[in-house]
Every structure is written in structure tokens, then in C-alpha cells.
N, C-alpha and C positions, 0 to 999 in steps of 0.2 A: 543408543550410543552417545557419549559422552563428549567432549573436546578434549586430548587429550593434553593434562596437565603442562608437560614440555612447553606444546604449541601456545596453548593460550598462555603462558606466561609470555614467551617471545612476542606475541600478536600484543600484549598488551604493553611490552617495555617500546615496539614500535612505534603505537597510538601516541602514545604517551611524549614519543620524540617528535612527535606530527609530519613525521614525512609522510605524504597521503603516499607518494608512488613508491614508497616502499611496502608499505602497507598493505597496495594493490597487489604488490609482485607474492609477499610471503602468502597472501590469500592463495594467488594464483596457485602459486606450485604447491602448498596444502592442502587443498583443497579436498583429496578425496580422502584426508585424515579427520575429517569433521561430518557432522551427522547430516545425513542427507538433506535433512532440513532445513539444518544451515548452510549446506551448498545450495540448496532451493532460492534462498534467499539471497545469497551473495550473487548469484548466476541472474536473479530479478533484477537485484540492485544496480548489476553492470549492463544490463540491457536497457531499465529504462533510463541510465547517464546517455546510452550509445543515443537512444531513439528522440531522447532531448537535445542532445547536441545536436543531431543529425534536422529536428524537422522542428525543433525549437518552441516558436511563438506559435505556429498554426496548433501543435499538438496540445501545449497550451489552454490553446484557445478552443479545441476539441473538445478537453476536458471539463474546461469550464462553462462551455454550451451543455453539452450531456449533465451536466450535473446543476447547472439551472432549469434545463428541463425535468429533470427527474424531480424534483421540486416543485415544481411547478403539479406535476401527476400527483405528487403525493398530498398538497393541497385542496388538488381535486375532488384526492379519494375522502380526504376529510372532511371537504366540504358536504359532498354524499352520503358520506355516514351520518354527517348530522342531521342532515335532511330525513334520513331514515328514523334515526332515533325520535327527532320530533313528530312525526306522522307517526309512528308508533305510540307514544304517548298521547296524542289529540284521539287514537284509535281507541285507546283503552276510554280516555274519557266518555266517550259515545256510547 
């Protein structure tokens, strides 16, 4: 499924005017004229505005610990690989 032409021309004379809260409203009531996908997405994007206004700086701060840790693992794993790789190579020399 497509957008269909009508809408996205309106969706786009809106942007373009930059009223965000209008923007929200024609999303709103359009909604089930656009590909699921695109409702996937809009219905994401209004969830995670609600869940950043709502819990702001800790969730933030959530994401930004989770994802220095994840980092951190993946350093790990690299570092382990390399570790493998050169014991594999001292192995073949032997």
C-alpha cells in the first residue's frame, strides 16, 4: 500500500507551513489511509515524544548507560577475538 496521493500532497503543503500541531492532528485522523508501516512508525514516534516528556532525563540517561554498556561488550567480544586469532596463528607456527 501506497500513501495516497490526495493525503500526501496535504501532509506535505502542512510541513511545509510548519504548524507541527497540525500536522499531528492530519496524521491523527489519517491515519488508517497510510500503510501500516507508516502507521508503525508515526504511532512509535508519538510514543516515544509521550515517554520522553513523561520520564525525560532518567530515560535518557537509560539509554545512554545501555548503550555505553553495549559497547563496552562489544569491545570485549573484540578483544577475545583477537586473543583467539593470535593463539591460532602462534598454534600453527608450532
Amino acid at each position: 500500500m501506497v500513501i495516497p496521493e490526495n493525503i500526501l500532497r496535504e501532509l506535505i503543503a502542512l510541513i511545509k507551513q510548519g504548524d507541527e500541531t497540525r500536522v499531528r492532528e492530519f496524521l491523527i485522523s489519517n491515519i488508517k489511509e497510510l500503510p501500516q508501516k507508516t502507521q508503525d512508525a508515526i504511532i512509535t514516534a508519538f510514543l516515544e515524544e509521550a515517554l520522553l516528556k513523561e520520564n525525560g532525563d532518567s530515560l535518557i540517561s537509560d539509554f545512554r548507560g545501555q548503550g555505553i554498556g553495549l559497547a563496552k561488550a562489544i569491545e570485549r567480544e573484540a578483544d577475545e577475538l583477537e586473543r583467539q586469532i593470535k593463539l591460532a596463528e602462534i598454534k600453527k607456527q608450532i
